[in-house]
LUMGU-97867 format. One line per 4 residues: number of its first residue (from 1); for each residue x, y, z of C-alpha. Coordinates in nm, 2 decimals. Layout:
NUM	X:Y:Z | ...
//
This chain:
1	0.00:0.00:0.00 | 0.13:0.35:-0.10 | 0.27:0.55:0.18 | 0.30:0.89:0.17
5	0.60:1.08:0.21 | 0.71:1.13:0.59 | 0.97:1.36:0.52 | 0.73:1.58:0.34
9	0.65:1.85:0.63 | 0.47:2.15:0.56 | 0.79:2.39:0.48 | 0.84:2.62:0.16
13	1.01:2.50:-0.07 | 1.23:2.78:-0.25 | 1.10:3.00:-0.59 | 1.22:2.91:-0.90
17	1.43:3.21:-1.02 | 1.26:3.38:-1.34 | 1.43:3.30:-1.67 | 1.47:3.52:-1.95
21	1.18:3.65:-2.16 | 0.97:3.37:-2.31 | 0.64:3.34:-2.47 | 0.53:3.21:-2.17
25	0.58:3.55:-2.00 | 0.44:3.76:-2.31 | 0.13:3.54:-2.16 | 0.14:3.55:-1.82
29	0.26:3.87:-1.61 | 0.53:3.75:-1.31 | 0.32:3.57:-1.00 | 0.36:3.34:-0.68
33	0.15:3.07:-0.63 | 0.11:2.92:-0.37 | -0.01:2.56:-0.33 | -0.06:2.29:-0.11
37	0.12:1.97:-0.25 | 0.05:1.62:-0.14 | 0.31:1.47:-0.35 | 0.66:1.64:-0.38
41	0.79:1.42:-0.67 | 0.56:1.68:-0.90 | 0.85:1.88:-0.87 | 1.01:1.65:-1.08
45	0.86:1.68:-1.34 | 0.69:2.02:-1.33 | 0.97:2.19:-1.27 | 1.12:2.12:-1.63
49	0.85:2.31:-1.79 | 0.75:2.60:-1.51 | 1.03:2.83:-1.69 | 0.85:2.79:-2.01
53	0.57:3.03:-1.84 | 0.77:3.30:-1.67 | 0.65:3.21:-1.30 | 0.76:3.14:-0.98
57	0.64:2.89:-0.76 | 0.68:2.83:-0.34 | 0.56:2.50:-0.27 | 0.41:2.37:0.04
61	0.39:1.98:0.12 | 0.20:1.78:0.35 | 0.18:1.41:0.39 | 0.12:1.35:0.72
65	-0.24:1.43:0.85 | -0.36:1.55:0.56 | -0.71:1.61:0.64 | -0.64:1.73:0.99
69	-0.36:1.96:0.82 | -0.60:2.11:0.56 | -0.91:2.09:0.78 | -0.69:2.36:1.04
73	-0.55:2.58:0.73 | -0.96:2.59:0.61 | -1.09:2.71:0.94 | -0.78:2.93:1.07
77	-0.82:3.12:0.72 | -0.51:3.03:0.66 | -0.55:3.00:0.28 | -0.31:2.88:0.00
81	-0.37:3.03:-0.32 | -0.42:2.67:-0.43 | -0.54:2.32:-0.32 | -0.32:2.07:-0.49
85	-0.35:1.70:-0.44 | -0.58:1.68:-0.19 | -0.86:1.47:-0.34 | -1.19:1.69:-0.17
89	-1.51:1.47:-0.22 | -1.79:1.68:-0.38 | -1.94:1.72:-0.04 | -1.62:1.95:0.07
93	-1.65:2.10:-0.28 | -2.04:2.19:-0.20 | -1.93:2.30:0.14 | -1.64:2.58:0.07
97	-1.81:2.64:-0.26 | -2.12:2.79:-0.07 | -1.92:2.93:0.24 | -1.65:3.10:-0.03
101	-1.39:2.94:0.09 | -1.33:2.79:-0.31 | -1.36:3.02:-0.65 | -1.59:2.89:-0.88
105	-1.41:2.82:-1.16 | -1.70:2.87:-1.46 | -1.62:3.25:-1.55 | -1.26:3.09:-1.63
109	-1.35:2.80:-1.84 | -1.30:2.99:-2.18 | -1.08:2.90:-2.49 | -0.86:3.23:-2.41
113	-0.75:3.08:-2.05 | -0.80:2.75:-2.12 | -0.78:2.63:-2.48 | -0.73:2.27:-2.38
117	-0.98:2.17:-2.11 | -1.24:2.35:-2.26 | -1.15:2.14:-2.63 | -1.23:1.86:-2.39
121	-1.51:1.99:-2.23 | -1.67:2.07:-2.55 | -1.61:1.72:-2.67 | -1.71:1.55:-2.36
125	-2.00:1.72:-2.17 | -2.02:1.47:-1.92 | -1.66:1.55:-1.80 | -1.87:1.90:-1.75
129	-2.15:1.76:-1.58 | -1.96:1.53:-1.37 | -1.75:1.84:-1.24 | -2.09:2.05:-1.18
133	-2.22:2.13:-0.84 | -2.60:2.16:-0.76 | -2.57:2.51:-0.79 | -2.45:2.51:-1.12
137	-2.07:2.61:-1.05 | -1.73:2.42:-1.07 | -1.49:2.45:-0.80 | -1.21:2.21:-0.94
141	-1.03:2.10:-1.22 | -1.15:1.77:-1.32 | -0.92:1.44:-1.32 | -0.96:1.06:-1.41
145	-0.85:0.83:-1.62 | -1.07:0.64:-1.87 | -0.91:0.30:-1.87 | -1.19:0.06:-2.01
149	-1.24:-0.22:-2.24 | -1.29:0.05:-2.52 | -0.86:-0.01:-2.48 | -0.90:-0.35:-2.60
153	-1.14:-0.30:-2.93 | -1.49:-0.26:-2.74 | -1.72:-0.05:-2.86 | -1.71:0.29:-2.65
157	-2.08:0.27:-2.58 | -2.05:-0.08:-2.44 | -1.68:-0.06:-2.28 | -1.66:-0.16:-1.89
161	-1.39:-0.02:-1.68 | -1.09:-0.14:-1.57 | -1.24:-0.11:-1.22 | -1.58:-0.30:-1.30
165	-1.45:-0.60:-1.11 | -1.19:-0.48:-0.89 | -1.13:-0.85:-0.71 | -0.98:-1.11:-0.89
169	-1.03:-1.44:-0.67 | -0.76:-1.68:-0.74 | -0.70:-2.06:-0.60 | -0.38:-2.31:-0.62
173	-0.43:-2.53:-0.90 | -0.15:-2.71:-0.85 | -0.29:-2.78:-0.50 | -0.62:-2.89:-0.63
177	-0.47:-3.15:-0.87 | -0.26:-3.31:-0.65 | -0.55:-3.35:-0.43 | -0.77:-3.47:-0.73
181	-1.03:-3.17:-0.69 | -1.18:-2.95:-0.94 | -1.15:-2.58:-0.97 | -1.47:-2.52:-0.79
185	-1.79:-2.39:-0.89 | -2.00:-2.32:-0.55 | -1.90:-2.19:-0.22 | -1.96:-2.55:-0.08
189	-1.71:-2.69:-0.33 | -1.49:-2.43:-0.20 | -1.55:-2.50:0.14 | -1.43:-2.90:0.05
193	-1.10:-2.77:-0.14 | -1.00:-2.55:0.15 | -1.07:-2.82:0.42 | -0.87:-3.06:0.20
197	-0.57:-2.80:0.20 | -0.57:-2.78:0.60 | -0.61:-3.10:0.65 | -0.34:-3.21:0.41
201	-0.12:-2.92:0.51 | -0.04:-2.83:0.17 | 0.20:-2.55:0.15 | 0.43:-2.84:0.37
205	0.35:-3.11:0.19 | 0.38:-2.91:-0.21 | 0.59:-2.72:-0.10 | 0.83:-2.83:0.18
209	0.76:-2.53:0.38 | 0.73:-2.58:0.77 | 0.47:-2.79:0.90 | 0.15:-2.59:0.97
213	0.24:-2.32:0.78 | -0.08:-2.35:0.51 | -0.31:-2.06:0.53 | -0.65:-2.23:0.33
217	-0.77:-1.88:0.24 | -0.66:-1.57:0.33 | -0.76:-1.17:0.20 | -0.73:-0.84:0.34
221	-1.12:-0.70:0.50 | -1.32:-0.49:0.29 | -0.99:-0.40:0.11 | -0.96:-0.24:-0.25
225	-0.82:-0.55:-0.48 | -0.77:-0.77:-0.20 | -1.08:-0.82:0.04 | -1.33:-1.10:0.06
229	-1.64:-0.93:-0.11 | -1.59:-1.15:-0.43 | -1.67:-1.47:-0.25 | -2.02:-1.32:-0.15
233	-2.14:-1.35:-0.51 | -2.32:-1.64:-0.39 | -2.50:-1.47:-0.19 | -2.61:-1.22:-0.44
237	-2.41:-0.97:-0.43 | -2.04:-0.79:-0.43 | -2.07:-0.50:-0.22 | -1.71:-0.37:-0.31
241	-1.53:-0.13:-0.09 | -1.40:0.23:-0.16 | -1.69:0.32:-0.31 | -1.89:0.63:-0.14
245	-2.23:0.43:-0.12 | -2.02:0.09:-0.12 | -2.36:-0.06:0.05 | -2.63:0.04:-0.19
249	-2.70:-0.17:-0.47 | -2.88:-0.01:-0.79 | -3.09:-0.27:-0.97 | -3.17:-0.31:-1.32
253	-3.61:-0.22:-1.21 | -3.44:0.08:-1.08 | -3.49:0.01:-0.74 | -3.20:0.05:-0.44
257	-3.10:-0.23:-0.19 | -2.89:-0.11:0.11 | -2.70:-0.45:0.12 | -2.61:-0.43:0.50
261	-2.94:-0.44:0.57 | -3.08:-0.78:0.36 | -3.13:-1.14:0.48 | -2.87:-1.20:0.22
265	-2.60:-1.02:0.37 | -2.69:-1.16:0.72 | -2.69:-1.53:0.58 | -2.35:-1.44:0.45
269	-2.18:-1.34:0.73 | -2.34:-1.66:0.93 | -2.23:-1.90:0.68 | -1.87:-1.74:0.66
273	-1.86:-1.70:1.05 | -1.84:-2.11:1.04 | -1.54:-2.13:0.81 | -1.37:-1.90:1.02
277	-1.46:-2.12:1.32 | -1.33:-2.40:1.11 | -1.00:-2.22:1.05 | -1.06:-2.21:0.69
281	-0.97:-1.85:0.70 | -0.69:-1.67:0.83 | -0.74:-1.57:1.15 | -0.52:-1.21:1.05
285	-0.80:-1.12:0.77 | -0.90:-0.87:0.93 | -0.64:-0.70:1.00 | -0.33:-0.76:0.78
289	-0.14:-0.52:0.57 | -0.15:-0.56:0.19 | 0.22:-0.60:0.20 | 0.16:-0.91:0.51
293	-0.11:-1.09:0.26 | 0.16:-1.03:-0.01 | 0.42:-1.20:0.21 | 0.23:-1.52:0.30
297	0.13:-1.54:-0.03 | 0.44:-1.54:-0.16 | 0.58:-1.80:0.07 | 0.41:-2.07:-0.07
301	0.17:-2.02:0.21 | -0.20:-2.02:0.03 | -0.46:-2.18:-0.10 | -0.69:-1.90:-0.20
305	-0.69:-1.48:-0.21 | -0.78:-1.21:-0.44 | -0.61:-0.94:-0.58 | -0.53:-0.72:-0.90
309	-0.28:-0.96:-1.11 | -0.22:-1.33:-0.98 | 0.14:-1.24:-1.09 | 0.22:-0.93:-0.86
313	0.02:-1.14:-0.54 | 0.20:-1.49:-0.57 | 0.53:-1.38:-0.71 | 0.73:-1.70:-0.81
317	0.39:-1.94:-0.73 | 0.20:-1.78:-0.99 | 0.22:-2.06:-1.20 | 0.04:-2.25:-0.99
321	-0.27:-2.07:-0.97 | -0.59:-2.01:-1.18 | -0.92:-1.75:-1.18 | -1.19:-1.88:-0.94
325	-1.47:-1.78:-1.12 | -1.73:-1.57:-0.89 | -1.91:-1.91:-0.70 | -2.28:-2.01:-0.63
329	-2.43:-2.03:-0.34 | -2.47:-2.29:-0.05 | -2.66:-2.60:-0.18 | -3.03:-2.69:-0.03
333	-3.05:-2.28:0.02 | -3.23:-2.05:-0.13 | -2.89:-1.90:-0.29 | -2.83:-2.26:-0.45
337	-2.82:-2.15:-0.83 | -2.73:-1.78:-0.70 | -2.46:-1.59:-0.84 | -2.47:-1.22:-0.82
341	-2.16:-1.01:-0.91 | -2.27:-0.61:-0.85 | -2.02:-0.40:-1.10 | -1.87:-0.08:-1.08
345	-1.81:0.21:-1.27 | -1.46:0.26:-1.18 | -1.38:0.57:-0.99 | -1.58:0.91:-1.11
349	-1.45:1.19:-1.29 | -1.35:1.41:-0.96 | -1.30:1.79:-0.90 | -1.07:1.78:-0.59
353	-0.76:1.79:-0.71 | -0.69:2.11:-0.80 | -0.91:2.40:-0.60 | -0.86:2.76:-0.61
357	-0.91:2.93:-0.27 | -1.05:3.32:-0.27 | -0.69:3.44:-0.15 | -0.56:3.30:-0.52
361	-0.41:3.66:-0.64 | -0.39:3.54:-0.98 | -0.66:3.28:-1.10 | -0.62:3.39:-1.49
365	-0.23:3.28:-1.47 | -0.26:2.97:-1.26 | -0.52:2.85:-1.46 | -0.33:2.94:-1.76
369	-0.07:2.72:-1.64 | -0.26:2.41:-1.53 | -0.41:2.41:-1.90 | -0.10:2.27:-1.99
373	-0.19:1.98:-1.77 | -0.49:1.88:-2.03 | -0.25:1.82:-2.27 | -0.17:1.43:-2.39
377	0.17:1.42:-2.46 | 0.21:1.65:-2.08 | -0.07:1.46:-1.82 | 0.08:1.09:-1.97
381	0.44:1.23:-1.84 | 0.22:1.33:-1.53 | 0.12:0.98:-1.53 | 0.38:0.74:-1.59
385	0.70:0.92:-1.65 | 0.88:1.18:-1.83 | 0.97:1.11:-2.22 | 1.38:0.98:-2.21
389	1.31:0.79:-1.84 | 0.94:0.59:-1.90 | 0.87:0.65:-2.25 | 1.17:0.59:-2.45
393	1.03:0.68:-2.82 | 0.74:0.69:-3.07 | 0.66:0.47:-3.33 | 0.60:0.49:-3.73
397	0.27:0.60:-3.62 | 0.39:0.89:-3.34 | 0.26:0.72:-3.07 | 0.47:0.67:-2.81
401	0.61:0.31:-2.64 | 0.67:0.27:-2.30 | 0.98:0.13:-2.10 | 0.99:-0.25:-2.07
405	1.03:-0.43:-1.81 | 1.43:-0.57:-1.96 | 1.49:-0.22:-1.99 | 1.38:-0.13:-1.67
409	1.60:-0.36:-1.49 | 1.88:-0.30:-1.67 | 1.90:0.07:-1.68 | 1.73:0.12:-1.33
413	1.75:-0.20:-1.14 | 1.37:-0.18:-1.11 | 1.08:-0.31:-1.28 | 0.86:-0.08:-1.52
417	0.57:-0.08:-1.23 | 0.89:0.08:-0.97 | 0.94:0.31:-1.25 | 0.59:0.46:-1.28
421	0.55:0.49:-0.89 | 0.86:0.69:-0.88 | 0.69:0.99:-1.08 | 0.31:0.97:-1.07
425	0.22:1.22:-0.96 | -0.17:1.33:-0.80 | -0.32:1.63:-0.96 | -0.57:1.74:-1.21
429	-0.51:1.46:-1.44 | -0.72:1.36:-1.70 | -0.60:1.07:-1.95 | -0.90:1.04:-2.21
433	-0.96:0.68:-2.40 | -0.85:0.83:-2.71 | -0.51:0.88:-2.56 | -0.44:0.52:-2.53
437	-0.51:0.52:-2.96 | -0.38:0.88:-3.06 | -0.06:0.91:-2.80 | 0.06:0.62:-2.58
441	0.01:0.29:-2.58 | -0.16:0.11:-2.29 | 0.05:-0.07:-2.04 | 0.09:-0.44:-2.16
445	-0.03:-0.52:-1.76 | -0.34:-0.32:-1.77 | -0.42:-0.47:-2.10 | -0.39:-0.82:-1.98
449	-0.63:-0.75:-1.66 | -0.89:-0.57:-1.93 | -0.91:-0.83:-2.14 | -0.94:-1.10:-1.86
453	-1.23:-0.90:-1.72 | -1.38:-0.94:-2.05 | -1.34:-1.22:-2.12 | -1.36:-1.42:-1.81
457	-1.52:-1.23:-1.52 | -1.76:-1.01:-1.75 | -1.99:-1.35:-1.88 | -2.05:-1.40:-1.50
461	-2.23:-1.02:-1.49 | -2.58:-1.08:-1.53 | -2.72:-0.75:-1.43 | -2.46:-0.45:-1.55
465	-2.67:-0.17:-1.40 | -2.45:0.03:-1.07 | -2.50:0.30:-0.87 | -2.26:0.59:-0.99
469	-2.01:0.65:-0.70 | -2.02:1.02:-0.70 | -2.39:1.06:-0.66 | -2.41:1.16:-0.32
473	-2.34:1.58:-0.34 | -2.45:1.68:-0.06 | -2.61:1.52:0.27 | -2.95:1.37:0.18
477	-2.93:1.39:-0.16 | -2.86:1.04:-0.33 | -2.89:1.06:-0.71 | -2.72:0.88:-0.95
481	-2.57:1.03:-1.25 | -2.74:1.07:-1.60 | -2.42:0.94:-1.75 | -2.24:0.65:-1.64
485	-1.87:0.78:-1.62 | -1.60:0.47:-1.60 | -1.30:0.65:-1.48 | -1.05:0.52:-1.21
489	-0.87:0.78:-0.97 | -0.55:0.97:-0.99 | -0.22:0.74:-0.89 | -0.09:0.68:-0.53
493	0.12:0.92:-0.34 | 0.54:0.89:-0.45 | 0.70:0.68:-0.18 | 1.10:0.69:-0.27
497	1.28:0.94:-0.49 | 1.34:0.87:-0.88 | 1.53:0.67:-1.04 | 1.80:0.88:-1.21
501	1.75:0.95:-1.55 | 2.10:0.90:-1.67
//
């Protein structure tokens, strides 16, 4: 799990001396912003092209206490010009938008301040309408990324995103045939593999590991990629976590189920309750670190888990494992020939990365600058890398190819994952589908997951409807957006500095 930076304290960093004259001053007259930063490894990259606009810049960076940090500065008055990084939910957006506290951006949303967002906007009104208050204003920048199967040749209209299925349950196969069992179908054939694995101790007996040491089934707790919510498909439902309304359930008659409070989810947690008393399920589930599930799994430890990629979970062991499809229900039950996988539509197009407080001196220029931002060949250096360090060159057709992983080890003793960490950077980012077929080419990884959700975990989808994530505004007010935006968040925070670029 991405940590943020602890050495990142809330100190100035120093202004970047003003170059010479440059078309970038004929726009913009000489200014000091001043923003907030939650990740310093912007500097990075943003500081190769802040001379190109004639301005000067004192950072401020937080990492630890964010909220409680921000939170003080909001009430204290002790404003920023600008909010950068902080990720404010539309509810905080409502909140200082009404009280003041944040400009509304709409009277700056033209073609002479912002040529490239509003190229977008025009193109894509619901990028507009997903950035729109109640009250009709906009109070951020937007960001998102629209990673779906559109990537992969689907029609946009019918594309799913990356994030539809954020669980990918996965079991030992190598396990199962030694024992003679079938990949199973049902949570009672689980039950019988994962009894069979205890009983037989199999991470000892496959793979000479210490006696005892075999973990059945093991996940993080209502975690992102790697919680348990996939195995209660056969009970209806996948209530995933990280959503806002994680709990309510849109249906395709239009009506809303608020899971937590159903039979089904009751009969769930019962019938789980007796693996765990069975010690079918690690007794640490609940609460173990991504990187402690990573360990165990990559110890030869377990039977069964979920996560984003088999590969990145079980590490040399992959091999060995296979999908478990999403599972029916307990036989002689009502939830026998039950299995319900609830979808989602990835992350929303958000406005809280970016936020202009009403003691920003110069909203014209900063927004001037941030333009630059909604730019393809600029936000996929935002994203991944700078051209020369992630992307190494274009193509016959101009579009440019990513680092691979051979040539991340050898230049960088890292892989091409360690690579991107080190400069994604949070922000008002916003990577469009068309990117991935007019600029960059789609990471071979998030390929490989998109076309295993569609064409292994998709046919087990019977009912595609969802409730949007950002549809609650305000306190109260649940209403799901007219259009269905699949868009997953900005990156994780930088944890360790870049690799050198020599």
């Amino acid at each position: 799990m991405a940590k943020r930076n602890p050495s990142a304290a809330a100190v100035p960093a120093a202004a970047l001396a003003r170059p010479g004259k440059t078309l970038g001053q004929r726009i913009m007259d000489n200014w000091q912003l001043y923003l907030l930063l939650l990740v310093p490894v912007v500097l990075t990259f943003v500081y190769k092209y802040i001379p190109m606009y004639g301005i000067q810049i004192a950072w401020e960076t937080m990492s630890d206490s964010l909220a409680e940090q921000v939170n003080i500065r909001i009430t204290g008055g002790q404003l920023p010009d600008a909010f950068m990084g902080v990720g404010f939910s539309n509810y905080d957006l409502a909140r200082y938008g009404d009280d003041g506290t944040f400009l509304d951006l709409t009277p700056y949303l033209t073609p002479d301040i912002m040529p490239n967002l509003c190229a977008i906007l025009e193109e894509h009104p619901e990028i507009r309408a997903a950035i729109t208050q109640e009250d009709g204003k906009i109070y951020g920048l937007p960001a998102g990324e629209q990673m779906t199967t559109a990537g992969i040749g689907a029609p946009m209209e019918e594309a799913f995103s990356i994030f539809s299925v954020p669980q990918y349950s996965m079991i030992n196969k190598a396990w199962l045939d030694d024992l003679g069992l079938a990949v199973p179908t049902s949570l009672d054939e689980l039950h019988d593999a994962l009894k069979a694995f205890k009983d037989n101790d199999m991470s000892a007996k496959y793979y000479g590991n210490a006696a005892g040491t075999t973990l059945p089934m093991t996940t993080g707790f209502d975690e992102w990629c790697w919680g348990q919510n996939i195995f209660y498909s056969g009970f209806g439902f996948t209530n995933w976590p990280n959503d806002v309304i994680n709990d309510l359930h849109l249906k395709s008659d239009g009506a809303v189920e608020f899971v937590c409070a159903s039979d089904a989810y009751r009969d769930c947690l019962t019938y789980f309750h007796d693996w765990y008393a069975e010690g079918l399920m690690d007794v640490e589930m609940f609460s173990q670190s991504d990187s402690q599930l990573i360990a165990k799994c990559q110890q030869g430890y377990v039977g069964v888990s979920a996560w984003w990629y088999i590969e990145e979970l079980m590490g040399e062991y992959a091999k060995d494992y296979v999908f478990l499809p999403p599972l029916t229900g307990p036989k002689g039950t009502q939830y026998e020939n039950t299995r319900g996988v609830t979808i989602r539509p990835g992350s929303p197009i958000t406005s809280g990365q970016l936020n202009l407080t009403n003691k920003c001196q110069s909203p014209i220029n900063l927004l001037k600058f941030f333009d630059q931002w909604y730019d393809g060949e600029i936000v996929m250096q935002l994203q991944y890398g700078p051209i020369g360090v992630f992307f190494t060159g274009q193509d016959e057709a101009g579009m440019w190819l990513a680092i691979t992983e051979e040539e991340a080890q050898a230049k960088y003793n890292k892989s091409a994952g360690e690579v991107r960490n080190a400069y994604e950077t949070m922000g008002p980012k916003l990577i469009l589908a068309e990117y991935y077929s007019e600029v960059f080419y789609m990471e071979d990884r998030a390929i490989e997951r998109l076309t295993d959700l569609d064409q292994f975990w998709m046919p087990y989808v019977e009912d595609t409807s969802f409730y949007p994530v950002n549809c609650c505004k305000r306190p109260g007010t649940l209403k799901p957006s007219t259009v269905p935006i699949s868009l997953t968040a900005s990156a994780p925070p930088f944890t360790s500095p870049p690799p050198s670029a020599g």
